[in-house]
ZAVEX-526019 format. One line per field, with one value per residue (C-alpha): residue number from 1; residue in one letter; chain; x, y, z. Coordinates in pm, 1 decimal, always signed. Layout:
# ZAVEX-526019
num <- [NUM, ...]
residuo <- [A, ...]
cadena <- [A, ...]
xx <- [X, ...]
yy <- [Y, ...]
zz <- [Z, ...]
# end
This chain:
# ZAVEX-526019
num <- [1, 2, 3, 4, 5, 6, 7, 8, 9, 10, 11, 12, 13, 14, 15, 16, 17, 18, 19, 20, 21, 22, 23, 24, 25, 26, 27, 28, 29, 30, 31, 32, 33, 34, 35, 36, 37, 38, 39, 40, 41, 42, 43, 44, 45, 46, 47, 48, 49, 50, 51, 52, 53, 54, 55, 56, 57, 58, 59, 60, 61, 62, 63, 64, 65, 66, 67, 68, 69, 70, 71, 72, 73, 74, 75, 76, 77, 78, 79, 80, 81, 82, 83, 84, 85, 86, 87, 88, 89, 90, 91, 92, 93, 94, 95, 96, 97, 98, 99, 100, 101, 102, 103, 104, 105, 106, 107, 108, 109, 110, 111, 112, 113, 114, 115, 116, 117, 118, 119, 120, 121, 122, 123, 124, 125, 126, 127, 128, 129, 130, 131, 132, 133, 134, 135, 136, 137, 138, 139, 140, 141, 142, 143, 144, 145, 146, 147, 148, 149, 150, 151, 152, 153, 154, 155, 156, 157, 158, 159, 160, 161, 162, 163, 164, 165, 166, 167, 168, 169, 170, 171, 172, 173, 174, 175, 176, 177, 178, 179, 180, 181, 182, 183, 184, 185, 186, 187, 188, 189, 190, 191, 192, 193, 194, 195, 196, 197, 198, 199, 200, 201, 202, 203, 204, 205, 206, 207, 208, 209, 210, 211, 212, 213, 214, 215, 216, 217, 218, 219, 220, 221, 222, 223, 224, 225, 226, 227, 228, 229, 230, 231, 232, 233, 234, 235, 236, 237, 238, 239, 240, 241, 242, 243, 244, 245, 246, 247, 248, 249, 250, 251, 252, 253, 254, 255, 256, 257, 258, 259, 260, 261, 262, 263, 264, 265, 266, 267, 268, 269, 270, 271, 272, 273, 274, 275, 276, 277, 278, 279, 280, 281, 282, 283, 284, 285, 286, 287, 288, 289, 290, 291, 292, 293, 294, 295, 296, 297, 298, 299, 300, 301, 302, 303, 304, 305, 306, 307, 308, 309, 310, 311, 312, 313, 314, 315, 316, 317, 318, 319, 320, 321, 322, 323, 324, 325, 326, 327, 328, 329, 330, 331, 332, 333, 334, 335, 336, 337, 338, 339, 340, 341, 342, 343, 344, 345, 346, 347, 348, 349, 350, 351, 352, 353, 354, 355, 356, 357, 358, 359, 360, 361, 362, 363, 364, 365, 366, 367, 368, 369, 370, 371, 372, 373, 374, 375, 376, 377, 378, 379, 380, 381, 382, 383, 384, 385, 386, 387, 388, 389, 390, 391, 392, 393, 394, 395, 396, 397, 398, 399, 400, 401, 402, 403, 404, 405, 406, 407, 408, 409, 410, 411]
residuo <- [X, X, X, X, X, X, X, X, X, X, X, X, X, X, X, X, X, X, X, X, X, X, X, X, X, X, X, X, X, X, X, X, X, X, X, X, X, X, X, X, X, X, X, X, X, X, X, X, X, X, X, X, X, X, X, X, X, X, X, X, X, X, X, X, X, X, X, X, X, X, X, X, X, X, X, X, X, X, X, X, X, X, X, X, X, X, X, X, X, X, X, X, X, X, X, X, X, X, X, X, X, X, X, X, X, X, X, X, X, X, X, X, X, X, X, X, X, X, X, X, X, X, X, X, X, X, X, X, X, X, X, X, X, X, X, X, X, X, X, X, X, X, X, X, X, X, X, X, X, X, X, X, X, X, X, X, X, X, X, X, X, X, X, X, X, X, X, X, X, X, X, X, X, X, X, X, X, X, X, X, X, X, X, X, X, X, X, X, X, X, X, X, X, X, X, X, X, X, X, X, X, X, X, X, X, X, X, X, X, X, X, X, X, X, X, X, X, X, X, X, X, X, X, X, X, X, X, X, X, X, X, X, X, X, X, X, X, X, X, X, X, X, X, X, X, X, X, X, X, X, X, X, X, X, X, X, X, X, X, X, X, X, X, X, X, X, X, X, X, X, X, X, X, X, X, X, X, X, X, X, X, X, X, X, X, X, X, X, X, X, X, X, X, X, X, X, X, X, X, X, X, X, X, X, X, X, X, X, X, X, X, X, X, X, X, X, X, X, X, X, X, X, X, X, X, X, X, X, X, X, X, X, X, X, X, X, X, X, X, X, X, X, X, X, X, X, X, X, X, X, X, X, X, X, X, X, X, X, X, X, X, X, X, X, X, X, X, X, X, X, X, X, X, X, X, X, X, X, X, X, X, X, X, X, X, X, X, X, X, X, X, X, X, X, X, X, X, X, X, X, X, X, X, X, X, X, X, X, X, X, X]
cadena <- [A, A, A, A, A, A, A, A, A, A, A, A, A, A, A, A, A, A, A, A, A, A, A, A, A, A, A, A, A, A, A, A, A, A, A, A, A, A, A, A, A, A, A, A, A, A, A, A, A, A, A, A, A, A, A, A, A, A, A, A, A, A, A, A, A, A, A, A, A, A, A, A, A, A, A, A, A, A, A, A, A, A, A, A, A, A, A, A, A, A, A, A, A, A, A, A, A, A, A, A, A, A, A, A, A, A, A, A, A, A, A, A, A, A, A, A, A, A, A, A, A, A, A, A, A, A, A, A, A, A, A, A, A, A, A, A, A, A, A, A, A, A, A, A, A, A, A, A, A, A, A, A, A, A, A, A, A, A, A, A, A, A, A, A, A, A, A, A, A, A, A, A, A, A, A, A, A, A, A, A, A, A, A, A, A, A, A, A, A, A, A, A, A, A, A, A, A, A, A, A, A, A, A, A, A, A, A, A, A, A, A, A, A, A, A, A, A, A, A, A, A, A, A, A, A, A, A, A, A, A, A, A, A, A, A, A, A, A, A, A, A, A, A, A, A, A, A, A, A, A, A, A, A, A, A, A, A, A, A, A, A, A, A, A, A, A, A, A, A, A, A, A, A, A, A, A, A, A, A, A, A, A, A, A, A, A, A, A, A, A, A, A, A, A, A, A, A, A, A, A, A, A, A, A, A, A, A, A, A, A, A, A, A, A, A, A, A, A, A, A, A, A, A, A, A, A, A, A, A, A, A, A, A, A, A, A, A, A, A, A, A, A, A, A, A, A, A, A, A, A, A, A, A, A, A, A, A, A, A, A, A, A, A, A, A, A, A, A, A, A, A, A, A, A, A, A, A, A, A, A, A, A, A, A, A, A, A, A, A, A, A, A, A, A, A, A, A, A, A, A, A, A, A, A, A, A, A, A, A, A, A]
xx <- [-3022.5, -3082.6, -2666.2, -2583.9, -2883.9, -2753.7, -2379.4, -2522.8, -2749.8, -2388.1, -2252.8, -2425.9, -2188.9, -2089.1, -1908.3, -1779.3, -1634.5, -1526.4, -1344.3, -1171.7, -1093.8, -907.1, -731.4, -663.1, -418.4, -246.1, +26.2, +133.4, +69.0, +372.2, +606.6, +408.6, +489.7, +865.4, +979.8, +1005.8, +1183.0, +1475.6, +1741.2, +1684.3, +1731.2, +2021.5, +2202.4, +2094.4, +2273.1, +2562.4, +2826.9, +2741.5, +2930.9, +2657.2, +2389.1, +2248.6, +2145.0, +2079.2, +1814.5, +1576.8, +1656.1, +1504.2, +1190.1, +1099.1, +1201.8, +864.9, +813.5, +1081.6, +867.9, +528.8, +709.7, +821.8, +483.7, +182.0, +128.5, +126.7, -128.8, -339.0, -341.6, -475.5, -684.8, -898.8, -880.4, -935.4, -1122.0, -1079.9, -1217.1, -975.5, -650.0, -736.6, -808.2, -487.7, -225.5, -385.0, -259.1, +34.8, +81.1, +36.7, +268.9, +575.6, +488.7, +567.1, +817.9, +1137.9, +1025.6, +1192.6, +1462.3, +1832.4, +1991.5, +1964.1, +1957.8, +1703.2, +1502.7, +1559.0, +1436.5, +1146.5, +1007.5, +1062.8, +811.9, +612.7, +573.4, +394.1, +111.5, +130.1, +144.8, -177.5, -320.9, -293.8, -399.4, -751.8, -876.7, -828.7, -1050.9, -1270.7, -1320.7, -1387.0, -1579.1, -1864.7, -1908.6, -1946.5, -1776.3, -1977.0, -1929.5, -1556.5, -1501.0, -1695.5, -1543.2, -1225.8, -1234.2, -1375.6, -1052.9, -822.7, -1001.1, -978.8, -635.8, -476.8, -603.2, -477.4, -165.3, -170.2, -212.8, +19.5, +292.5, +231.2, +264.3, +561.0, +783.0, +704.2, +780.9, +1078.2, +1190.4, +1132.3, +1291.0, +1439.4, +1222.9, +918.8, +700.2, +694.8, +420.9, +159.1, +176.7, -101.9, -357.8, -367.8, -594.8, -878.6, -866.7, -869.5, -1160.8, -1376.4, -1266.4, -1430.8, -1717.4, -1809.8, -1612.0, -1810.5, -1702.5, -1859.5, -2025.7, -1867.8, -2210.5, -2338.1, -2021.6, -1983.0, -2303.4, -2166.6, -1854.0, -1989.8, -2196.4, -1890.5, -1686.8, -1958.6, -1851.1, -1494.4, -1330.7, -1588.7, -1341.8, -1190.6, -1369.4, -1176.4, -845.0, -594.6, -520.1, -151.6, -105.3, -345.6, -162.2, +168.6, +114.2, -74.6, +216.4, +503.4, +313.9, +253.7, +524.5, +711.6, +474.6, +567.2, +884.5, +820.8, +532.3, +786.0, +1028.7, +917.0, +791.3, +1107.8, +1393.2, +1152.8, +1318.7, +1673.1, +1567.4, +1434.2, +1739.4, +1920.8, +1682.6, +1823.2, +1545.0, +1668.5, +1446.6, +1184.9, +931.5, +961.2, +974.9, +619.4, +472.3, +586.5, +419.4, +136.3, -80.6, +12.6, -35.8, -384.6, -344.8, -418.1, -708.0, -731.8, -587.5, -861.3, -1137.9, -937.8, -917.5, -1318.9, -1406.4, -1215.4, -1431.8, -1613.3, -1265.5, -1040.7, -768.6, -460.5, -624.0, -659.1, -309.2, -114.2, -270.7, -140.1, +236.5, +183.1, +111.1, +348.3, +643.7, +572.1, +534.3, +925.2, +1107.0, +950.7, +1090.3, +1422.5, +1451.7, +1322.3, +1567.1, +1412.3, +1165.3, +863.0, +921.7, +973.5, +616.4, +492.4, +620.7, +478.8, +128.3, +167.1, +335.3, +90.1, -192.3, -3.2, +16.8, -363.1, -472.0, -199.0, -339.7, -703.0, -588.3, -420.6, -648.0, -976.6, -775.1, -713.9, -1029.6, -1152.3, -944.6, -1010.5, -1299.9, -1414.6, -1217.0, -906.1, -947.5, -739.1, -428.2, -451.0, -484.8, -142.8, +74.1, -44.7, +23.7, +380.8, +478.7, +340.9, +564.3, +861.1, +865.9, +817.8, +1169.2, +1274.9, +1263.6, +1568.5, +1823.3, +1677.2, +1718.5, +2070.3, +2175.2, +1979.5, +2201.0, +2557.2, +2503.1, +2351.6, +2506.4, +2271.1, +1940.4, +1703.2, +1887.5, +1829.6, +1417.3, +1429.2, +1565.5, +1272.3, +1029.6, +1200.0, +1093.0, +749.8, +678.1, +812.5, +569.8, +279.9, +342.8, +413.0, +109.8, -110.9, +20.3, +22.1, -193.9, -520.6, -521.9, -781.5, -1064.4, -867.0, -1140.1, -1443.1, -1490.6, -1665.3, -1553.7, -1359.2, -1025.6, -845.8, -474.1]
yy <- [-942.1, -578.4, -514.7, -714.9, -552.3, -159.6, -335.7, -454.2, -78.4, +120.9, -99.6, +84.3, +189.5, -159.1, -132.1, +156.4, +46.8, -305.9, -74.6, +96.3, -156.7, -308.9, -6.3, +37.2, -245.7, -169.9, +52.5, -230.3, -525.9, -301.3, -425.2, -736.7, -928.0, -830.0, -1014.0, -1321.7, -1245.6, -1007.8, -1319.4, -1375.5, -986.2, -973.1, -1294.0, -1169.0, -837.2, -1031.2, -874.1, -534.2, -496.0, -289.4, -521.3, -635.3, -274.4, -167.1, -429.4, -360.1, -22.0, -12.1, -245.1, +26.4, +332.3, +429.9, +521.7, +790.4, +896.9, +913.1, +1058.9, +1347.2, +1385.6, +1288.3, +1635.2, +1807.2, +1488.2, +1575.0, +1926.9, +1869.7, +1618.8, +1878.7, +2163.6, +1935.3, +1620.1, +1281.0, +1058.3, +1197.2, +1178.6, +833.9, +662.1, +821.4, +761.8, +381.6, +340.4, +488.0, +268.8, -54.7, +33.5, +157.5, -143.8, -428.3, -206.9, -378.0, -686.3, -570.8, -409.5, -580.0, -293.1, -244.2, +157.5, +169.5, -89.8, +188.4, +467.6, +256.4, +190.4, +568.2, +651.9, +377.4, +591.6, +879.6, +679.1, +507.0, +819.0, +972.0, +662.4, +610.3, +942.0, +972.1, +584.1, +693.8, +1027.3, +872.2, +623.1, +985.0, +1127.9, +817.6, +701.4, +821.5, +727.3, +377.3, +325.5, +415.3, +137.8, -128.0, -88.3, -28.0, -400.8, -563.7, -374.0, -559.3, -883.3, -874.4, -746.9, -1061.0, -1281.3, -1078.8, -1075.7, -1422.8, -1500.8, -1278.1, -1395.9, -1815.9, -1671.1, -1445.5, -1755.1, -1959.0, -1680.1, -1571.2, -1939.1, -1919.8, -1591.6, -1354.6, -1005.6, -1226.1, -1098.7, -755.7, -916.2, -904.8, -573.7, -625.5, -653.0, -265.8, -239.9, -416.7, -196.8, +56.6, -35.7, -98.8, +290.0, +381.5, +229.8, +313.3, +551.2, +898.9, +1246.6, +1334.2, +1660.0, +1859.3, +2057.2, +1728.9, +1634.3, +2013.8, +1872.4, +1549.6, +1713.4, +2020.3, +1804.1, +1598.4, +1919.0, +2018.8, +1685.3, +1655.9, +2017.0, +2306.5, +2610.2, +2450.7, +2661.0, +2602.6, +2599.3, +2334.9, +2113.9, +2099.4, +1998.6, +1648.0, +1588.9, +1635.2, +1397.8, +1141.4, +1182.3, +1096.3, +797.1, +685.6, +715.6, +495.8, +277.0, +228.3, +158.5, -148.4, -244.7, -264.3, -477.8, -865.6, -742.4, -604.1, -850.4, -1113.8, -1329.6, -1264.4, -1349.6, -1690.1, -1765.1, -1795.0, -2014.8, -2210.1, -2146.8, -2042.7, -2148.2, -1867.5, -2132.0, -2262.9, -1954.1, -1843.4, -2167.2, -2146.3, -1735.6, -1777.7, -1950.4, -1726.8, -1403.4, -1461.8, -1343.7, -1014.8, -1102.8, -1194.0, -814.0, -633.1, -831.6, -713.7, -355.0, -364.9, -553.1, -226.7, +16.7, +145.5, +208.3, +497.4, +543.4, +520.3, +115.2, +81.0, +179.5, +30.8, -328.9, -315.1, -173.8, -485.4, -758.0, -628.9, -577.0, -928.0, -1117.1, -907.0, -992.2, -1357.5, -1371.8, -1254.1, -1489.4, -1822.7, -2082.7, -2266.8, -2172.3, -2391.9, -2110.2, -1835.4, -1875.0, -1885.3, -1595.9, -1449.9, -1533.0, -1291.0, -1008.8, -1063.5, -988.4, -687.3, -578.9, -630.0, -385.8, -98.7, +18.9, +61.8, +185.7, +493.6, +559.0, +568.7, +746.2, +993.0, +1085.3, +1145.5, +1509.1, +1574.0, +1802.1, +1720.8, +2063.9, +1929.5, +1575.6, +1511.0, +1726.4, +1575.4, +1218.4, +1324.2, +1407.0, +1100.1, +895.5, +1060.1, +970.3, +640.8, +558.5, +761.8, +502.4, +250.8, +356.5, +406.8, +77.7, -65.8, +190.1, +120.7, -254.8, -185.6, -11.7, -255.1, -547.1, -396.6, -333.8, -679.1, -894.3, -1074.4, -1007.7, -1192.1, -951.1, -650.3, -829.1, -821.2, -449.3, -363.2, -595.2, -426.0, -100.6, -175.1, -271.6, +76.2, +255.8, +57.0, +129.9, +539.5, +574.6, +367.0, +609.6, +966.9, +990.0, +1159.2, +1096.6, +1326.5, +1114.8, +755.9, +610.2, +732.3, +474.4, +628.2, +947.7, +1153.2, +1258.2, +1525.8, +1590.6]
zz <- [+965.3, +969.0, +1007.4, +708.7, +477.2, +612.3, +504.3, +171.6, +138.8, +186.0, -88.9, -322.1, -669.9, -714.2, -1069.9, -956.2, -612.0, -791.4, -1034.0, -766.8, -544.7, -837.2, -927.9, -577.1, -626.5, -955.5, -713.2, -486.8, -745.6, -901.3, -633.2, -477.1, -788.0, -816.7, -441.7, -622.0, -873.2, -711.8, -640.8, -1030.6, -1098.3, -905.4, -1078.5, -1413.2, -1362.9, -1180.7, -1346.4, -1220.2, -861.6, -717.5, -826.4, -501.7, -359.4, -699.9, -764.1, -473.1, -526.0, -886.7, -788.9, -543.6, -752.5, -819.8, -494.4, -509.3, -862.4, -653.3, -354.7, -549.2, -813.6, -569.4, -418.0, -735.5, -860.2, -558.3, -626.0, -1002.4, -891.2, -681.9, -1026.9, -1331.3, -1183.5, -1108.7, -1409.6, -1680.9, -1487.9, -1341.1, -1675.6, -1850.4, -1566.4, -1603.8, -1980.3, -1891.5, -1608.8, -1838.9, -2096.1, -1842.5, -1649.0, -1921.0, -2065.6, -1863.3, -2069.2, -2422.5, -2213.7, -2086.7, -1922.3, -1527.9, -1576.5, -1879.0, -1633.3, -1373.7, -1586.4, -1685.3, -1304.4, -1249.1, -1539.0, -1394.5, -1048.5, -1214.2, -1335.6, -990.2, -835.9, -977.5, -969.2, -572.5, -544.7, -748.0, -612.7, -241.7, -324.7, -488.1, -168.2, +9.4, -268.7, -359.4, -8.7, +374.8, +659.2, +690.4, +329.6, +290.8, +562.4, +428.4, +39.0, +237.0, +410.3, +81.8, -83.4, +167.1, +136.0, -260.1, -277.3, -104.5, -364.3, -658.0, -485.9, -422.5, -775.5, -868.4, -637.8, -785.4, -1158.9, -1061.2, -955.7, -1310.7, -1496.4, -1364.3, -1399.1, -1741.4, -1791.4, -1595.7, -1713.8, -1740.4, -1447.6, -1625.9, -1845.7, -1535.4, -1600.8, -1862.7, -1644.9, -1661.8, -1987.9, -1872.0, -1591.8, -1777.3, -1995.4, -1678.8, -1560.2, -1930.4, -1880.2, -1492.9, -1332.0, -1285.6, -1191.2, -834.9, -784.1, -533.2, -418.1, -289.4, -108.4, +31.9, +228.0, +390.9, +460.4, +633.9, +879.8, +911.6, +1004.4, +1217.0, +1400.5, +1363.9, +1368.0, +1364.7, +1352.3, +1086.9, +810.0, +483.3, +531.9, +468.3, +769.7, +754.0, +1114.2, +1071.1, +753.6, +880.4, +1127.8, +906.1, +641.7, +958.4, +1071.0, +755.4, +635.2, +911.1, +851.7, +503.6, +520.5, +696.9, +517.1, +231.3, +437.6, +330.7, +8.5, -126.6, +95.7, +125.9, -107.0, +8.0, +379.0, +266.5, +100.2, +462.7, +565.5, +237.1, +12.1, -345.4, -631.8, -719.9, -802.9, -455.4, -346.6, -461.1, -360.2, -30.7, +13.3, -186.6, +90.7, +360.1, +179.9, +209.0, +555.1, +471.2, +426.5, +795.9, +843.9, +650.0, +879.4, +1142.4, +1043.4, +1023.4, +1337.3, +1523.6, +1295.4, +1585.2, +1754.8, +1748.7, +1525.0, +1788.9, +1880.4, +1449.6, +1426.4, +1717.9, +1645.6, +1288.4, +1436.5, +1679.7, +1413.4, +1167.4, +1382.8, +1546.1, +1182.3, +1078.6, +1413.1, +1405.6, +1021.2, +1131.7, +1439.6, +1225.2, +1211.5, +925.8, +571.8, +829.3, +1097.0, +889.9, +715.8, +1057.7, +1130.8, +766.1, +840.9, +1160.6, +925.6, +663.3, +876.1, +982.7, +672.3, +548.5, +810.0, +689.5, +433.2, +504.6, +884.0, +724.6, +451.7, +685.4, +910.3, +675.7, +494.5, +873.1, +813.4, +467.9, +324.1, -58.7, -160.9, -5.7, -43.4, -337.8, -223.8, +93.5, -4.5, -296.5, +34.1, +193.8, -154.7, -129.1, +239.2, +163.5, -150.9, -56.0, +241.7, -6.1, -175.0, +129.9, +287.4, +72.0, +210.6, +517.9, +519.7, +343.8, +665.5, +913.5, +744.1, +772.3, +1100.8, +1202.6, +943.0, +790.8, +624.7, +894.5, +1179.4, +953.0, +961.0, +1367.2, +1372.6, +1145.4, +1393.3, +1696.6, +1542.2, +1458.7, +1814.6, +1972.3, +1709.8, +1827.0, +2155.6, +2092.5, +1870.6, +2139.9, +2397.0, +2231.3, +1907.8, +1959.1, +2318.8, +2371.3, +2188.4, +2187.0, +2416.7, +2257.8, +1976.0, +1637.4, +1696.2, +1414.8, +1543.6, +1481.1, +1513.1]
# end
């Protein structure tokens, strides 16, 4: 009884962590809800020779757009503030998003998800400093698990309506896109710019902890290794979202309606994931990180090696699960190296390794599938590659500290 009223004391900020935790999603809701609706894309735009890289290629173009603008988000983020950039990258975020709607031309489409990444870019960016900046270590975790546990059903909503809609036009999931102005209102009404002088506090005992010698400098060798890892890790948490579609259509699967029925259900494995990712809390970072490697690169090569659409959600509950511990892995990993004066410059490099991964993953898939053949080899080349991460980053990352559980790490 005591655990669950210290869990329910570090919960403290609800509106505010409710408001982030949905914000928190607005950047992969962006691509979640386009998987369905990529076979339609593609057919729509049949004419166009090139249509069937060019397609995933645009869904994920806003990760080339964060890729590029997240470090220079990060870097205002720490000099002007968090509250003003988040709420205006949000509007900006709902009206690129439905823009594709009123549009019928593959490049103006493209130009449209590119505008899209710099609101998604400064949006990634502020929520995950704001995780760092309203709550400590304990607290980050637990609004960190109740982010992964929320997210799934959003998604999972998002993911039945996507099928419909695309049924019933072929730009019609761009309309989800709405959902940004409420948001938005709720980030009017709650959201509050932290003080650094009380955050200089927490953070000096946690240096005092975690890196003493440290002093104020930027730690560019911690976040050059969380930007590699992460960003392997993105592209093939991007995998299934983006090709998902096309790798269910050789298991004979073609109708987007079905489609989204059939993935619905099991995308609410990530909400297994994010229980997951808190039961190892007390663990160190290489065990948070090789068991999500493990589960996601087990879910793709099961995907890729299914012989019919029974198997291959079988093999998406595994992947799903996988991918509900990814994001809050790398993110609690992170703010483990990142002081309040550096937070937001840190957490913009991590935004861009994340999404450039994230636009990315198409050329990688592209490649995976000439050389294979087929779309469900090009899913066990991805799987095969998950598994050798898992084992490398179980092996070798922070050796030093990997069995003393609780302990920050450093690089």
């Amino acid at each position: 009884m005591s655990r669950l009223v210290s869990f329910f004391r570090r919960l403290t900020l609800v509106p505010q962590g409710i408001t982030i935790v949905t914000a928190a999603f607005l950047p992969i809701f962006a691509i979640v809800s386009m998987f369905p609706a990529v076979p339609a894309i593609i057919d729509h735009f049949a004419a166009d020779p090139d249509a069937r890289w060019k397609v995933p290629m645009m869904v994920s173009a806003p990760g080339l757009t964060i890729a590029l603008i997240a470090p220079f988000a990060g870097w205002f983020v720490d000099r002007i503030g968090r509250r003003p950039l988040l709420i205006g990258a949000t509007l900006l975020y709902g009206i690129f998003g439905t823009a594709p709607f009123f549009l019928d031309s593959l490049n103006a489409v493209f130009a449209s998800r590119l505008l899209l990444g710099v609101a998604e870019a400064a949006i990634l960016t502020i929520v995950n400093t704001l995780i760092g900046d309203y709550w400590e270590d304990e607290g980050r975790r637990d609004w960190l698990m109740l982010q992964g546990v929320a997210g799934p059903f959003l998604a999972s909503g998002v993911i039945a309506l996507s099928g419909p809609a695309t049924a019933m036009r072929w730009n019609g999931i761009f309309l989800v896109y709405l959902i940004a102005f409420p948001i938005f209102f709720a980030m009017m009404a709650w959201l509050f710019e932290p003080k650094r002088q009380a955050h200089d506090m927490v953070d000096a005992t946690d240096a005092s902890r975690a890196a003493p010698s440290a002093g104020t400098l930027f730690p560019w060798m911690p976040v050059g290794l969380l930007g590699l890892v992460t960003l392997c890790a993105s592209c093939l948490y991007y995998v299934f979202i983006i090709n998902g579609g096309l790798a269910f259509r050789e298991v004979g699967v073609t109708d987007p309606s079905a489609l989204s029925a059939m993935t619905a259900l099991p995308s609410l494995s990530v909400i297994v994931g994010a229980l997951v990712f808190r039961a190892l809390g007390g663990k160190a970072n290489a065990v948070q990180l090789s068991a999500f490697f493990l589960m996601l690169g087990l879910g793709l090569l099961g995907i890729g090696m299914a012989t019919s659409a029974k198997w291959m959600i079988a093999a998406l509950v595994v992947q799903q699960t996988g991918a509900g511990m990814a994001v809050p892995s790398l993110i609690a990993w992170a703010q483990t190296k990142l002081p309040f004066q550096h937070r937001g410059r840190g957490m913009g490099i991590w935004t861009a390794c994340f999404f450039f991964g994230q636009f990315s993953s198409p050329f990688l898939v592209h490649k995976l599938n000439d050389a294979t053949g087929t779309m469900q080899g090009a899913f066990m080349a991805s799987g095969l590659i998950g598994l050798v991460l898992a084992i490398i980053i179980f092996l070798f990352l922070d050796r030093s500290v990997r069995g003393a559980p609780g302990k920050l790490e450093t690089a």
